[in-house]
C-alpha positions as CSV (number, residue, x, y, z in Angstrom):
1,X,-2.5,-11.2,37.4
2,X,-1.5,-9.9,33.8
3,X,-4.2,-8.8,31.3
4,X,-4.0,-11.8,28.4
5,X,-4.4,-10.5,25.1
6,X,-5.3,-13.1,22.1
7,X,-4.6,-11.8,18.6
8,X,-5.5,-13.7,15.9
9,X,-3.5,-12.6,12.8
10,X,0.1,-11.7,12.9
11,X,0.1,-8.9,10.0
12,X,1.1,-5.0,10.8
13,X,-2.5,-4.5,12.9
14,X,-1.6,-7.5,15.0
15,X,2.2,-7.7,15.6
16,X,2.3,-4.3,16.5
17,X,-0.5,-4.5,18.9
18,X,1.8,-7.5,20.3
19,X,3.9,-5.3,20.8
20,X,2.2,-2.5,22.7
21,X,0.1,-4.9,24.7
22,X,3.5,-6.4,25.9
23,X,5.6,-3.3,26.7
24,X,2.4,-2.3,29.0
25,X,2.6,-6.0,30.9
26,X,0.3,-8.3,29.3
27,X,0.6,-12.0,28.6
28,X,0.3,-11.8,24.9
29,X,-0.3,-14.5,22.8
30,X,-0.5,-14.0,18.9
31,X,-2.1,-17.0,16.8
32,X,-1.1,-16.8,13.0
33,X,-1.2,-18.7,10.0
34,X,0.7,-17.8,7.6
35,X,3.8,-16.4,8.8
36,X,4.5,-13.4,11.4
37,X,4.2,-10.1,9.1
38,X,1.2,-11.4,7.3
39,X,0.7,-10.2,3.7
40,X,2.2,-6.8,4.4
41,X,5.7,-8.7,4.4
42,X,4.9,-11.9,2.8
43,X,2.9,-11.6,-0.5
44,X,2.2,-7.6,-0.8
45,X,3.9,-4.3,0.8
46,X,7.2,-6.1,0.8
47,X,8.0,-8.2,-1.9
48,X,6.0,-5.9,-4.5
49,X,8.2,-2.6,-3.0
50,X,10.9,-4.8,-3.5
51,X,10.1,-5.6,-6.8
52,X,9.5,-1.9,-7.7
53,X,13.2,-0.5,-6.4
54,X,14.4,-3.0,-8.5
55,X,12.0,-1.0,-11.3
56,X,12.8,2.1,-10.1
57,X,16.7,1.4,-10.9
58,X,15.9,0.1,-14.4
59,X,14.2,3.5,-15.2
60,X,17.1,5.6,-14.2
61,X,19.8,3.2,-16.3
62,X,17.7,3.2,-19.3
63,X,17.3,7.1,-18.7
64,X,20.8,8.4,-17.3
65,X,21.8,9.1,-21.1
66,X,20.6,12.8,-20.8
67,X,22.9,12.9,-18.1
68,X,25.9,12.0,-20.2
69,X,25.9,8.6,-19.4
70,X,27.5,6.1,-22.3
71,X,27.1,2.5,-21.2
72,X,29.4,-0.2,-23.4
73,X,30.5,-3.5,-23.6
74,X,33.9,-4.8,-22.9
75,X,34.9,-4.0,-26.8
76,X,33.7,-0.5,-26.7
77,X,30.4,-0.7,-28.9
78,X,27.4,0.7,-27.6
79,X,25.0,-1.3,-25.2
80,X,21.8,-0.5,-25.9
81,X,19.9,-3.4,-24.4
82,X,19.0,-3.9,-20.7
83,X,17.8,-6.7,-19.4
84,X,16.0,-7.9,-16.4
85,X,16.2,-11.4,-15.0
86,X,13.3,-12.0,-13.1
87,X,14.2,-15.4,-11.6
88,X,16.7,-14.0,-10.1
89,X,14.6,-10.9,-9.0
90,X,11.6,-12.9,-7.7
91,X,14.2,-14.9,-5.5
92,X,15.6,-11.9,-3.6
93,X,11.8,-10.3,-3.5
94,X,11.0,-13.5,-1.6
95,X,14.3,-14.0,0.5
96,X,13.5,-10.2,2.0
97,X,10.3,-10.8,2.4
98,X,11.3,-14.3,4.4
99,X,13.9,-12.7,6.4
100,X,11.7,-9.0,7.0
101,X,9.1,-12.3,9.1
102,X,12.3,-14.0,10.8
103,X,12.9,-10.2,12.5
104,X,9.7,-9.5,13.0
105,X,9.2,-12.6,15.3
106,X,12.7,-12.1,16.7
107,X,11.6,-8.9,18.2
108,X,8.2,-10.7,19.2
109,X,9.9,-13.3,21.0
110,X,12.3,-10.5,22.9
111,X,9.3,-9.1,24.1
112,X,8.1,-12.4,25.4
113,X,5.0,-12.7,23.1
114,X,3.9,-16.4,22.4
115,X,3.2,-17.2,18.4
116,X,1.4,-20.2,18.3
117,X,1.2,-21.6,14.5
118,X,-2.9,-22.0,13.5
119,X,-6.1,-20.7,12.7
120,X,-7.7,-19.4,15.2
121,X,-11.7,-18.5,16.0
122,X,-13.8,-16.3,18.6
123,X,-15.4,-19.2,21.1
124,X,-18.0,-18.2,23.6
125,X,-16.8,-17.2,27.1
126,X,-13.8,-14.5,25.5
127,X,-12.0,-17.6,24.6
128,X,-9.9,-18.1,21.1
129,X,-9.4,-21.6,19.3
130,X,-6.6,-22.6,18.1
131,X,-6.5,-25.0,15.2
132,X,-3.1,-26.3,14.7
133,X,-1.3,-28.1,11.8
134,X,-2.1,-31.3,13.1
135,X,-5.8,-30.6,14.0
136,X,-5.4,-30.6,17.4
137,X,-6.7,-27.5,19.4
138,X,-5.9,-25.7,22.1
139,X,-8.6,-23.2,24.2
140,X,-7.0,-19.9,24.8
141,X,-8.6,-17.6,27.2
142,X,-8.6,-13.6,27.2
143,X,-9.2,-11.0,28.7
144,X,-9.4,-8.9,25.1
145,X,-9.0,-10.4,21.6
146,X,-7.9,-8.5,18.5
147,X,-9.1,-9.5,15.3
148,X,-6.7,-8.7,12.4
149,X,-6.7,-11.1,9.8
150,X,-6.4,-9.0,6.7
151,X,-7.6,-9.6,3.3
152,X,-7.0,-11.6,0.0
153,X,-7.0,-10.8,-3.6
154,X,-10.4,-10.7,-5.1
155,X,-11.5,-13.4,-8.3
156,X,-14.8,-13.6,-10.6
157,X,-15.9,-16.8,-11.7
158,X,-15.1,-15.0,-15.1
159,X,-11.4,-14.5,-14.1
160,X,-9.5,-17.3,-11.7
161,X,-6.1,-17.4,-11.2
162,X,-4.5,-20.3,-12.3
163,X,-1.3,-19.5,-10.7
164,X,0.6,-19.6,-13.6
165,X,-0.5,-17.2,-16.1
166,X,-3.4,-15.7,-14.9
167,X,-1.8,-14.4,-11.6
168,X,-3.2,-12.4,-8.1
169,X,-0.7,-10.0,-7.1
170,X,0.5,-12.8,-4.5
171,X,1.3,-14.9,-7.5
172,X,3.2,-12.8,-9.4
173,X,7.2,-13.7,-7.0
174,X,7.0,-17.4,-8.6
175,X,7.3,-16.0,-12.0
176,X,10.9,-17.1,-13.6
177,X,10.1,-16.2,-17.1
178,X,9.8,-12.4,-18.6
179,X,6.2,-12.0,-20.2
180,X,6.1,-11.2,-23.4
181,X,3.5,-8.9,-23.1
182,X,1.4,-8.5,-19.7
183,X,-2.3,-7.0,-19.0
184,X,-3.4,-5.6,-15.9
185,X,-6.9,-5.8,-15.2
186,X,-7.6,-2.8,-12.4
187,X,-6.3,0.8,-12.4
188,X,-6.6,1.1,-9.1
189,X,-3.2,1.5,-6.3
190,X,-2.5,-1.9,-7.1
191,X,-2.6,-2.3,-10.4
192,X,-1.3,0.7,-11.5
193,X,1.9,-0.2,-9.3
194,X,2.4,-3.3,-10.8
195,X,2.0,-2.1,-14.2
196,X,4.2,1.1,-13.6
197,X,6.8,-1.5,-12.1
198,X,6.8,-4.4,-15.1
199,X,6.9,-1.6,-17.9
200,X,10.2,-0.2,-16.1
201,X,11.2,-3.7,-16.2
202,X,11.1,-3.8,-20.1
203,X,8.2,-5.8,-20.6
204,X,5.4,-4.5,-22.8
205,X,2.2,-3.7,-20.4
206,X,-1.1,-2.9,-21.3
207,X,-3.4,-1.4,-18.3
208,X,-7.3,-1.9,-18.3
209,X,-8.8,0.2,-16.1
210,X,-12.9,0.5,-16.1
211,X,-13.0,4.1,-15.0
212,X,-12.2,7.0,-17.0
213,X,-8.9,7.8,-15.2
214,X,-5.5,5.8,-13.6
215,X,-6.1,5.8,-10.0
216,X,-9.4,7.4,-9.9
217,X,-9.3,7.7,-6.5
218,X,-5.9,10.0,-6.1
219,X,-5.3,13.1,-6.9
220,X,-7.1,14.1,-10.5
221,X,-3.6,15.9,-11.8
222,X,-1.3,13.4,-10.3
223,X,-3.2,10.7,-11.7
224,X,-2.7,13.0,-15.2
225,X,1.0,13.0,-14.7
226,X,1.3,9.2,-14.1
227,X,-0.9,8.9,-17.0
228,X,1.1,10.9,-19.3
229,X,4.4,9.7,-18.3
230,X,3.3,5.7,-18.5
231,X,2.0,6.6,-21.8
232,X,5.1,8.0,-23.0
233,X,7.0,4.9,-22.0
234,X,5.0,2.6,-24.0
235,X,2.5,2.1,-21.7
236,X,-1.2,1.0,-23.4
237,X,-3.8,2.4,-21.2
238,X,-7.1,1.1,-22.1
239,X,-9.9,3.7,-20.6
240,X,-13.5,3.0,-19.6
241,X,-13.1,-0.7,-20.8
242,X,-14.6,-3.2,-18.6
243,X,-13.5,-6.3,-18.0
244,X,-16.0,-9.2,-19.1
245,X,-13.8,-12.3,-18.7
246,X,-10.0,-13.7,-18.4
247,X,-9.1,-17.3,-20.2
248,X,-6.1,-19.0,-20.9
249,X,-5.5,-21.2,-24.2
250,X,-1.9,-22.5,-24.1
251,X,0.6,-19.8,-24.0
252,X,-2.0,-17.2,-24.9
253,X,-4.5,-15.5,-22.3
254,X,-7.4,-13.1,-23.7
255,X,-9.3,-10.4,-21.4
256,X,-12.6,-10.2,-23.4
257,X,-14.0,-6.9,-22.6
258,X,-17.7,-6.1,-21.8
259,X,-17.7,-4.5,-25.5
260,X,-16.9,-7.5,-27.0
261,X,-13.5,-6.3,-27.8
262,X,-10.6,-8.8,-27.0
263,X,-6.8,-8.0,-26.0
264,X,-4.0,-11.1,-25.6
265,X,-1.1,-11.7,-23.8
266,X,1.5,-14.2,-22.0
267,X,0.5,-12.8,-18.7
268,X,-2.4,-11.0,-17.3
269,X,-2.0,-9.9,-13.3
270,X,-5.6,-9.4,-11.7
271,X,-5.7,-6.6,-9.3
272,X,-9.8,-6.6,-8.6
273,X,-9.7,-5.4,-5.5
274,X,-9.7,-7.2,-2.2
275,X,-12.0,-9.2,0.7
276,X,-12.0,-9.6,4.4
277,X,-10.5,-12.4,5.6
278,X,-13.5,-12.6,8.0
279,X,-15.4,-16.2,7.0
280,X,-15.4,-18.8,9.7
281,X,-13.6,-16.4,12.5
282,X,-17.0,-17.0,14.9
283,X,-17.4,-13.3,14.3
284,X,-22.0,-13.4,14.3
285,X,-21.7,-16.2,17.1
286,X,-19.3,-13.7,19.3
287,X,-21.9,-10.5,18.2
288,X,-19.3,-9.1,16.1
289,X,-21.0,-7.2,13.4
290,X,-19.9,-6.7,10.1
291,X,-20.8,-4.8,6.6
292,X,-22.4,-6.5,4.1
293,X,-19.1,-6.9,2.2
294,X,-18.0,-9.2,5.1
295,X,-15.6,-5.9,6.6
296,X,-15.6,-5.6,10.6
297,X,-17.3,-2.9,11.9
298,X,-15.3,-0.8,14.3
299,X,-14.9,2.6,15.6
300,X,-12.3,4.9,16.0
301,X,-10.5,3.2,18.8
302,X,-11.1,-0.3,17.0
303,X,-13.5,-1.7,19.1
304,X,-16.3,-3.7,17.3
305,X,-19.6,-4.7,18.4
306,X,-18.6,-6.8,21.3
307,X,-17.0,-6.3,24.2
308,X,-13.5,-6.6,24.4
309,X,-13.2,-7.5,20.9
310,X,-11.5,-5.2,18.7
311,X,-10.2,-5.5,14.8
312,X,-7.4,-3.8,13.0
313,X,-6.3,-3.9,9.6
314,X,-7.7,-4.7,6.0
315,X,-10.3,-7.0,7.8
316,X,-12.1,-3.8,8.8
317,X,-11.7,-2.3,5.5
318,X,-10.4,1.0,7.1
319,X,-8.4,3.0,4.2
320,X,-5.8,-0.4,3.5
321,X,-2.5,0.6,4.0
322,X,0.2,-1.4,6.7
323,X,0.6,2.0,8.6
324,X,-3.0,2.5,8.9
325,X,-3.1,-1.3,9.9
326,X,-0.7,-1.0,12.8
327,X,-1.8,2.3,14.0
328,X,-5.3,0.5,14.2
329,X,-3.8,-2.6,16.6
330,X,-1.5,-0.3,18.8
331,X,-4.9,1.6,19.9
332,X,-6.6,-0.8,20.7
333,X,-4.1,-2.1,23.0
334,X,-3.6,1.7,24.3
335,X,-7.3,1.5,24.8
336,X,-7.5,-1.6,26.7
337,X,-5.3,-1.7,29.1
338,X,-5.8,2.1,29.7
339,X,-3.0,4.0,28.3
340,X,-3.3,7.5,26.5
341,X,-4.7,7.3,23.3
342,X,-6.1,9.5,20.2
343,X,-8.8,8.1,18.6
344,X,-7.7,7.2,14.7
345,X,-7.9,10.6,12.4
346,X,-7.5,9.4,8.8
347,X,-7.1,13.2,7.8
348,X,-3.7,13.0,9.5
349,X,-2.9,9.4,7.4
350,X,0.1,9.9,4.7
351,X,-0.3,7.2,2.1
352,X,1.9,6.5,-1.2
353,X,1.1,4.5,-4.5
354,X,4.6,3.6,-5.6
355,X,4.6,3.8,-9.5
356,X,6.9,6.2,-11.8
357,X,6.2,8.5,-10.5
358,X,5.5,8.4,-7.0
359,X,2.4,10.3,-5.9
360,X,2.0,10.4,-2.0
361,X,-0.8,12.4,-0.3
362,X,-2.1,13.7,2.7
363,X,-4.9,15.2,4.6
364,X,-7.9,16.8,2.3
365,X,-8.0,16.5,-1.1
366,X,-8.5,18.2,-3.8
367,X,-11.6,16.7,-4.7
368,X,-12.9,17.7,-1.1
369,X,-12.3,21.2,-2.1
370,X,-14.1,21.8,-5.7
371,X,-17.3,19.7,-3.9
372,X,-17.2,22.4,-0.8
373,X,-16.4,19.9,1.8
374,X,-13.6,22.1,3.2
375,X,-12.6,25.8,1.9
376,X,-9.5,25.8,1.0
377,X,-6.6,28.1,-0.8
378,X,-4.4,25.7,-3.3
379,X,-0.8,26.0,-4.8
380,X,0.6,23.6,-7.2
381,X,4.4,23.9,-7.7
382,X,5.9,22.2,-10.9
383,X,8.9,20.3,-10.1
384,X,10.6,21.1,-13.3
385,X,11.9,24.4,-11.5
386,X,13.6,23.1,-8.8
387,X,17.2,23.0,-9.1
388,X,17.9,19.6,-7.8
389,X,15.5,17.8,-10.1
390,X,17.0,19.4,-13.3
391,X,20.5,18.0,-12.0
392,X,18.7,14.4,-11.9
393,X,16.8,14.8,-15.2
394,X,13.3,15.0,-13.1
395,X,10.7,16.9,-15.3
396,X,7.3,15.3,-14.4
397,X,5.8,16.1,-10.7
398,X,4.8,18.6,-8.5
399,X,4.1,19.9,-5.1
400,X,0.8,20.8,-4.2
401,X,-0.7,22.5,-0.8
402,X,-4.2,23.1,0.8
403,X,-4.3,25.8,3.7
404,X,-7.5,27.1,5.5
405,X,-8.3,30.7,4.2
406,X,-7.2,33.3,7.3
407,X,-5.4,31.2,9.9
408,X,-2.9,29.7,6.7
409,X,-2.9,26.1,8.6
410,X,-1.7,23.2,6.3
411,X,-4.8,20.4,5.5
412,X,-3.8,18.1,2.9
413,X,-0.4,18.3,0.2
414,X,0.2,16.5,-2.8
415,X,3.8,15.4,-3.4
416,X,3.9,13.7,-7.2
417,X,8.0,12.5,-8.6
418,X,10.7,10.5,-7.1
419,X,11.1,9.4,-3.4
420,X,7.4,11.2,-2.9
421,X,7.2,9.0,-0.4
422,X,10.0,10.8,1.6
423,X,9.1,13.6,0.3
424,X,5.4,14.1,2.3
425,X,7.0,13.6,5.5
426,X,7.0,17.2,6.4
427,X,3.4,18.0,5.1
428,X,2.4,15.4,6.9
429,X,4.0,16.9,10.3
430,X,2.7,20.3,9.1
431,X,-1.2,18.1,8.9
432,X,-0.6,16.6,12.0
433,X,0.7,19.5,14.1
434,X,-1.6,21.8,12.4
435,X,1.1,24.3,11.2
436,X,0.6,27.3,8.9
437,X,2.3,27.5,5.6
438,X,4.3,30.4,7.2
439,X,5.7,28.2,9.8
440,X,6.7,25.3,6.8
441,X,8.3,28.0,4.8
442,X,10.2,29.1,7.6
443,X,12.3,25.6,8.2
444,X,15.5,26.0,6.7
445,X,15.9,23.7,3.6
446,X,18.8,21.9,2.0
447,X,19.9,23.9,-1.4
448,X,19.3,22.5,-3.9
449,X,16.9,19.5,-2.9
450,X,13.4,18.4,-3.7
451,X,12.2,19.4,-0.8
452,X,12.9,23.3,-1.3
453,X,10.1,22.8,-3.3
454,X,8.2,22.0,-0.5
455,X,9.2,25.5,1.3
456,X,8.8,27.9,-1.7
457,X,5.5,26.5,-2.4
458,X,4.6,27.2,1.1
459,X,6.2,30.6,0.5
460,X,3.5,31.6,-2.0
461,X,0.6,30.7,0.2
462,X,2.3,33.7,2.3
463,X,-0.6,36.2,2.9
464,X,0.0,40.0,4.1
């Protein structure tokens, strides 16, 4: 008789782990709520990546005219305006994020895993109930069960969304009018992608951010860079301001500030931070322990505390990213039914924050260095010297690499400037594979392209 798998969730930890536990002959059955893809496709990764190429496009129009590019209207004069309709941008955001779900559970349904529409909870006996739309339930029994439920937007009870103008990230797709002037409240990946992405859009954007620094957790110089360059765009970056309170009066919200100063706008996006979807799961009943933040314990293989239970994804509060996320649910499954499987490294995790520019990152950081948690010999590589970003008018960015003094083995990279994303691919293979800089170097690169970059930084951590 087949293994049965229950997975409750069908995000990036738990559609993956589908389809894993399938391909190695389980009877799979994934209970959702939502939507297959979970947030990931349907309120987050997707739609607000959509949202930003549509950003990203707007800042190379409105600065192609170094390039020698004249844009004009049909009589020849000058257009100097460009303008973004975001009605009919939120409607494609949310058709690809809609039809990115419709393949994802095409593929599930090839693989002959059963989604079953409800909310489900742990039961005693390794069983999973189902709540369905019409109250009813149905008793699923397992042999495992995978938790991966995700997380939501944070609120205060000095800040709630009211859907309208005060907006979650989830909220911000039912938008049909431009702001006329939008706050973001939180400088952290989130935020500081939505305000990078709304400012490209034309509309006037001022960032509060608590800390002392954009994205205090990246990079300290590529968070400089993004600074610099948002800044430069009109961007108003409000440093070390905390926020006290959000209210709305009419047309007009007002972020009061714990200093007692005030700043007003149409719109204000919250990006706070985010909880575990974890309440009313049957998590303590089942001996499933959690932090005291509400996050699933797990280790490195994603069990948690019970047996046969394991959790994947922003539930467990494991560094939040999709990849991380489905990673997470395929080794459990790998785990379960006995197949090969490394234990999660997060030292080996690429990750991107998609603002103007992009600043992706890998392996150790920086930070890790200067407080002597790894020795480490650095190179930072400008991107303003490389050939192929002069072509495209690229000044801002860099390349940066960490190698271990003596063996020269790649441990972390920086990549800050368009496409980083693509960009850290190969320091991530060099992390992974554990190749020296000599090795990186030594891969033929396409002249010119932003990735020589990548190669002649590599070059000058060349020791004789």
């Amino acid at each position: 008789m087949a293994d049965r798998v229950v997975i409750i969730g069908g995000g990036p930890g738990g559609y993956e782990a589908a389809h894993v536990a399938a391909q190695l002959g389980a009877e799979v059955t994934v209970v959702d709520t939502d939507g297959v893809g979970g947030s990931a496709v349907l309120t987050d990764c997707v739609p607000s990546k959509t949202l930003i190429a549509t950003a990203e496009l707007m800042t190379e129009v409105s600065e192609s005219a170094e390039l020698g590019i004249d844009f004009s209207d049909h009589e020849g004069d000058s257009a100097t305006t460009i303008r973004v309709d975001l009605a009919k941008v939120n409607t494609r955001v949310k058709k690809l994020a809609a039809d990115q779900s419709a393949d994802i559970a095409a593929r599930l349904d090839r693989d002959g895993v059963r989604v079953l529409r409800g909310r489900g909870r742990l039961a005693p006996g390794m069983t999973v109930v189902a709540t369905l739309p019409d109250g009813s339930e149905e008793v699923l029994e397992a042999d495992a069960v995978l938790v991966a439920t995700g997380a939501a937007p944070r609120t205060l009870d000095s800040a709630q969304p009211d859907g309208e103008r005060i907006l979650t990230w989830e909220q911000v797709y039912d938008l049909d009018e431009v702001p006329d002037k939008l706050i973001v409240v939180g400088s952290g990946v989130t935020g500081a992608e939505f305000a990078s992405a709304y400012l490209a859009l034309g509309i006037p954007v001022t960032l509060v951010s608590s800390r002392d620094r954009v994205l205090p957790g990246e990079d300290a110089d590529a968070s400089a860079v993004l600074e610099e360059v948002a800044t430069r765009r009109g961007m108003e970056v409000l440093s070390r301001s905390r926020m006290q309170s959000v209210t709305r009066d009419g047309d007009t919200v007002t972020v009061t500030l714990t200093d007692g100063r005030t700043v007003t706008g149409s719109h204000c996006i919250l990006a706070l931070g985010s909880v575990p979807n974890t309440a009313d799961l049957g998590l303590e009943e089942a001996g499933v322990a959690t932090d005291e933040a509400g996050f699933i314990t797990v280790d490195r293989v994603s069990r948690t505390s019970a047996r046969g239970v394991y959790a994947a994804g922003d539930c467990t509060g494991i560094l939040m990213l999709a990849s991380v996320a489905a990673m997470q649910g395929r080794i459990a499954m790998w785990h379960f039914l006995g197949d090969a499987v490394s234990p999660l490294d997060l030292k080996k995790v690429s990750s991107n924050v998609f603002t103007s520019p992009e600043i992706a990152t890998v392996g150790w950081s920086q930070k890790a260095v200067e407080e002597g948690e790894i020795l480490a010999e650095v190179v930072t590589l400008p991107l303003a010297g490389n050939a192929r970003a002069k072509m495209q008018g690229v000044r801002d960015g860099f390349v940066k690499l960490f190698i271990r003094p003596g063996t020269g083995i790649i441990v972390g990279g920086v990549v800050v400037g368009p496409r980083a994303s693509e960009l850290i691919h190969p320091v991530s293979i060099a992390v992974a594979e554990s190749l020296t800089a000599d090795q990186l170097a030594q891969a033929f690169t396409v002249y010119p392209s932003m990735s020589g970059s990548i190669a002649e930084a590599a070059r000058r951590l060349h020791r004789v």
